[in-house]
C-alpha positions in Angstrom: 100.2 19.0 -81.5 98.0 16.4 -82.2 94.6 16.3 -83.6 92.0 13.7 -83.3 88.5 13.3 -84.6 85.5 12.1 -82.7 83.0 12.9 -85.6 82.6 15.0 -88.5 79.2 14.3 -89.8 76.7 17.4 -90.8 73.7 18.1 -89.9 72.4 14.5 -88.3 73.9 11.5 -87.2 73.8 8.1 -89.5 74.7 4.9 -87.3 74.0 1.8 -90.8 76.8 0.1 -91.6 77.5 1.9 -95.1 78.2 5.7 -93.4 81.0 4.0 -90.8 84.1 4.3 -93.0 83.9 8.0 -92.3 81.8 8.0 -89.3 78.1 8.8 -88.4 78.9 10.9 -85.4 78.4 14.6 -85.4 81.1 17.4 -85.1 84.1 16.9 -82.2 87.2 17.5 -82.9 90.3 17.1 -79.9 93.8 19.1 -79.7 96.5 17.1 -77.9 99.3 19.4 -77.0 103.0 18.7 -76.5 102.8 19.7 -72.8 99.8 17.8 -72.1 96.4 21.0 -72.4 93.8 19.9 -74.2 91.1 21.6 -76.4 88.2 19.9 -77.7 86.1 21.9 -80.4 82.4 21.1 -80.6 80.3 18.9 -79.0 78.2 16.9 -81.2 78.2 13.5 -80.6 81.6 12.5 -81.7 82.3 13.9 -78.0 82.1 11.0 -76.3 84.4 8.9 -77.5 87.0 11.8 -77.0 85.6 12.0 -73.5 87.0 8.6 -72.9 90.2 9.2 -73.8 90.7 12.1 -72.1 89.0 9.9 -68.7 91.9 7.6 -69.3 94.5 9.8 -68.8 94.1 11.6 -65.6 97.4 13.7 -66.0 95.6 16.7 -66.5 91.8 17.1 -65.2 91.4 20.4 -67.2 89.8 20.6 -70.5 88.8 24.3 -73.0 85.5 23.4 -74.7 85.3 25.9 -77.6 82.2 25.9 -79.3 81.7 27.3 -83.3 77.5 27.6 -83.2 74.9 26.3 -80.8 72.8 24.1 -83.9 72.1 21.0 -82.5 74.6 18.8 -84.5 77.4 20.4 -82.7 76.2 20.4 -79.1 73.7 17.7 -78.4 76.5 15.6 -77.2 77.5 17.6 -74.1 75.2 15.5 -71.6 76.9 12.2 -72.7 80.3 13.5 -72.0 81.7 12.0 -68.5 83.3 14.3 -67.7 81.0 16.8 -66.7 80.0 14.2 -63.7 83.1 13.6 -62.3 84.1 16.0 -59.8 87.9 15.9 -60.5 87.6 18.1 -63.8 87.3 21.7 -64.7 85.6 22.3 -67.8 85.8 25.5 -69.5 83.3 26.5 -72.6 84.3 29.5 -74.7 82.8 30.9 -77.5 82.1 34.0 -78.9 78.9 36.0 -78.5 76.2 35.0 -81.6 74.0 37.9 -81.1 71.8 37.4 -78.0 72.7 33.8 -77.2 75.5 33.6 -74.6 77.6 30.9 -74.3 76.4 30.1 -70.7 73.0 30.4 -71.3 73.1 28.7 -74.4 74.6 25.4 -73.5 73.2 25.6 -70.0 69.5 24.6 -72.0 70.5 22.2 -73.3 70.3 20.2 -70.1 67.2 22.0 -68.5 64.1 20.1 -67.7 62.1 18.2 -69.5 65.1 17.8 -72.0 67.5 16.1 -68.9 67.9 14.6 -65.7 70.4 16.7 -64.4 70.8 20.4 -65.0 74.3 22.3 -65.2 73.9 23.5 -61.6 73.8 19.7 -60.7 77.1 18.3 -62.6 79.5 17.4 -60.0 82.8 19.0 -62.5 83.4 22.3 -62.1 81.9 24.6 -65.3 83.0 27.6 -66.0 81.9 29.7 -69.4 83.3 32.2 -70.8 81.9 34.8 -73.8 85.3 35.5 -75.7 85.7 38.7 -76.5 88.9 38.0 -78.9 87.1 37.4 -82.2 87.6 39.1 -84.7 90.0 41.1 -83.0 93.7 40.2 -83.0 94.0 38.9 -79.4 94.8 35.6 -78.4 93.5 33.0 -75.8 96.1 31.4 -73.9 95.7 27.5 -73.2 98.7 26.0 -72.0 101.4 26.2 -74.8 98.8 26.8 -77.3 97.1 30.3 -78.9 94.0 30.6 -79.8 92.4 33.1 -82.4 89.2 33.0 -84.3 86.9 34.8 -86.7 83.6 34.8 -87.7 82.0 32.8 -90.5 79.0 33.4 -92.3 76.3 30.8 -91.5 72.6 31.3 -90.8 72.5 32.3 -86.7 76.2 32.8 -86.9 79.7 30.5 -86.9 83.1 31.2 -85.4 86.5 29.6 -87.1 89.3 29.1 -84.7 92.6 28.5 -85.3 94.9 26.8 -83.2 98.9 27.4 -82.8 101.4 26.1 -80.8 104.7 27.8 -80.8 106.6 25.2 -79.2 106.3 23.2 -82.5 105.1 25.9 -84.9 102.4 23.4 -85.4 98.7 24.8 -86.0 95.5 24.3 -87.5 92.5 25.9 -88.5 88.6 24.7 -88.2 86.0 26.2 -90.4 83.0 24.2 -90.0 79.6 25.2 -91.0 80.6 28.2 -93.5 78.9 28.9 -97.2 81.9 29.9 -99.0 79.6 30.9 -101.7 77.2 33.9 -99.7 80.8 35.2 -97.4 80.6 38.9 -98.0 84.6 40.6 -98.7 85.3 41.2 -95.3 83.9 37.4 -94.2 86.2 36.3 -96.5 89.6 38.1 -96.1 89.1 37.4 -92.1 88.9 34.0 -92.5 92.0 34.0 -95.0 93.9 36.2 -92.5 93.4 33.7 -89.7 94.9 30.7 -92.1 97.6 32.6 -92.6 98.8 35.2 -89.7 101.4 34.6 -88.5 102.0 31.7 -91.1 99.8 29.3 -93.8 98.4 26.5 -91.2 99.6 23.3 -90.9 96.2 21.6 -91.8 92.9 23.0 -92.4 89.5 21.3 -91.7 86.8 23.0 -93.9 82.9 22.6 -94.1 82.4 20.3 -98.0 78.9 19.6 -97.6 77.9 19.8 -101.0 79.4 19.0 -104.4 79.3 21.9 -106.6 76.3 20.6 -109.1 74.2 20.1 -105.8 75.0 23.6 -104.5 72.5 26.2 -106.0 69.4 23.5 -104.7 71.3 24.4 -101.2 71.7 28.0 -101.7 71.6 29.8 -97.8 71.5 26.6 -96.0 75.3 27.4 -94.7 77.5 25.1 -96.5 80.3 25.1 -99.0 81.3 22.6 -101.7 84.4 20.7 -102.1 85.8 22.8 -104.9 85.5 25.8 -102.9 87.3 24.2 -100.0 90.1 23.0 -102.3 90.4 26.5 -104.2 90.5 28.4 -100.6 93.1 25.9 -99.3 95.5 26.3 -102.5 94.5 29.8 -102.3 95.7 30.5 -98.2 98.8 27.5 -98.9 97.6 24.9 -95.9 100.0 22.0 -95.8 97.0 19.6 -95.2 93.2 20.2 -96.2 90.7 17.8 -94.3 86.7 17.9 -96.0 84.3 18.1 -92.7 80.3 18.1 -92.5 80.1 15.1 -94.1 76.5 15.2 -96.1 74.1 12.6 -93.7 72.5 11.6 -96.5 75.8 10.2 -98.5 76.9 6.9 -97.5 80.5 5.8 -97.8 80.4 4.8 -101.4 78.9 8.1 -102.2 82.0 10.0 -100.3 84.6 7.8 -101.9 83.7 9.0 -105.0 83.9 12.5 -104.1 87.1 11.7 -102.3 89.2 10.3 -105.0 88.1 13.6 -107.1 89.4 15.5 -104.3 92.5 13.3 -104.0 92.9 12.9 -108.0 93.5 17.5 -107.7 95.5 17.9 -104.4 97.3 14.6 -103.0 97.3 16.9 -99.9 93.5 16.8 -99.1 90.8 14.3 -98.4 87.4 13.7 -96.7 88.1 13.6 -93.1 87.2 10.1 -91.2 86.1 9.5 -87.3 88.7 8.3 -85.6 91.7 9.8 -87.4 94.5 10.8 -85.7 97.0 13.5 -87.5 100.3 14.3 -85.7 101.5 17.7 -86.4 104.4 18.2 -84.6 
C-alpha cells in the first residue's frame, strides 16, 4: 500500500511562497494498492495533481472517490479533476449519509449552473455514487485487495473517518480529518479508537491538528483538534506512524516548523504532514 498526498491544508487554500514546504492545497489524499485499485479520499484541491498521476498510468481506468464531509475545502476540486472528462474512466463516490445531504446530490451541485460549465449529467466518465450504508456498522467495502471501514466523527454538519486495510500486506491506515477531539461525546470517541485498532493498531494515522492547544478554547466548536490531542490519541490506540493534517491557512511554514519540531522533539514517529509526500507501507 502506498499513500500519497495531494494537499492537506484546512479550511482555505494559501498559494505565497512561505506556506509551500507543506503545501497550500486543500485535502486529497491517494491509496496505491499492491494490485493496482486505487482510492483517493477527498477532493479539495490537492486532487488534481493526484488526477494526473493516476492519467499517466492507464493500467486501471477505475478510481473509489470516498468523501469525509461536503465543506468546501474538501470538494471544490472535483471539477478540476480530468478525469471526470475522459470517457475511459469509472468513477465511483462513496460516502456515508450526513443527515439529508446524499452523496449524489451533494457533489452533483457542486457543478450545477451558474457555478460550472458542465454539469455531472454532461461528464463524458462514467459516475456512479453510492450512500454507504457500512458506517458505523462493522461491514466492510470491498475495493480490490483493499477493506474499507469507517466511523463517524464529530464535526459541525457531520465527518466520516475511514480506515483503509490491505490484507495482502497487513498494511492500513486511518484518516480522521476534520474531528474536535475536544467536544467527541464517549461513544464518538471509543468508535473512532475501535476503527484504529480492529483488527490491529494502523500502520499510520493521519489526524485533524489544526490548532495548538493555547489557541484551542478561542476555537471552541469550530471542528478541530490540537496537536497534543492527536499525539495523546495516537500513543493511546499504538499507530506505527502519526501524520498532523488540516494544516491552519493562516500559519506559514515557519509557523508549522515550530510546531513540528515540538511534535517531533515527543514522538520521533509523528510530524506535520507535507503535499507531495509519499509513504510506502508495505
Amino acid at each position: 500500500m502506498k499513500l500519497i498526498i495531494g494537499g492537506v491544508r484546512g479550511t482555505s487554500t494559501v498559494a505565497q511562497a512561505s506556506f509551500l514546504k507543506y503545501g497550500g492545497e486543500t485535502t486529497s489524499l491517494l491509496i496505491e494498492g499492491r494490485d493496482g485499485a486505487r482510492i483517493i479520499l477527498d477532493a479539495g484541491t490537492g486532487i488534481q495533481p493526484l488526477g494526473d498521476r493516476l492519467a499517466a498510468d492507464p493500467a486501471d481506468r477505475r478510481v473509489l472517490l470516498l468523501m469525509t464531509h461536503y465543506h468546501l475545502d474538501h470538494v471544490v476540486g472535483l471539477p478540476s479533476l480530468g478525469l471526470i472528462y475522459d470517457p475511459a474512466w469509472h468513477i465511483r463516490i462513496a460516502a456515508p449519509a450526513h443527515g439529508e445531504f446524499d452523496v449524489g446530490a451533494t457533489m452533483s451541485r457542486l457543478m450545477d449552473k451558474p457555478f460550472w460549465p458542465l454539469q455531472v449529467s454532461d461528464l463524458l466518465a462514467r459516475i456512479q455514487f453510492d450512500s454507504l450504508t457500512c458506517c458505523p456498522s462493522p461491514s466492510v467495502l470491498r475495493w480490490g485487495g483493499f477493506e474499507v471501514r469507517c466511523c463517524p466523527l464529530h464535526h459541525p454538519g457531520g465527518c466520516t473517518a475511514y480506515r483503509i486495510d490491505e490484507p495482502a500486506t497487513g498494511a492500513s491506515l486511518v484518516v480522521a480529518t476534520d474531528v474536535e477531539w475536544g467536544e467527541s461525546s464517549p461513544e464518538e470517541r471509543a468508535a473512532l479508537r475501535s476503527l484504529c485498532t480492529t483488527p490491529r493498531p494502523a500502520s499510520l494515522l493521519l489526524m485533524d491538528a489544526q490548532y495548538e492547544p493555547e489557541e484551542y478554547e478561542a476555537h471552541r466548536g469550530w471542528g478541530h483538534s490540537t496537536w497534543k490531542e492527536a499525539l495523546e490519541f495516537a500513543d493511546a490506540v499504538g499507530a506505527a506512524q502519526v501524520r498532523m493534517i488540516h494544516h491552519d491557512p493562516r500559519k506559514n511554514d515557519d509557523a508549522l516548523d515550530r510546531v513540528n519540531a515540538k511534535v517531533v522533539a515527543l514522538n520521533p514517529a509523528a510530524a506535520l504532514a507535507r503535499a507531495g509526500e509519499e509513504f510506502d507501507l508495505g
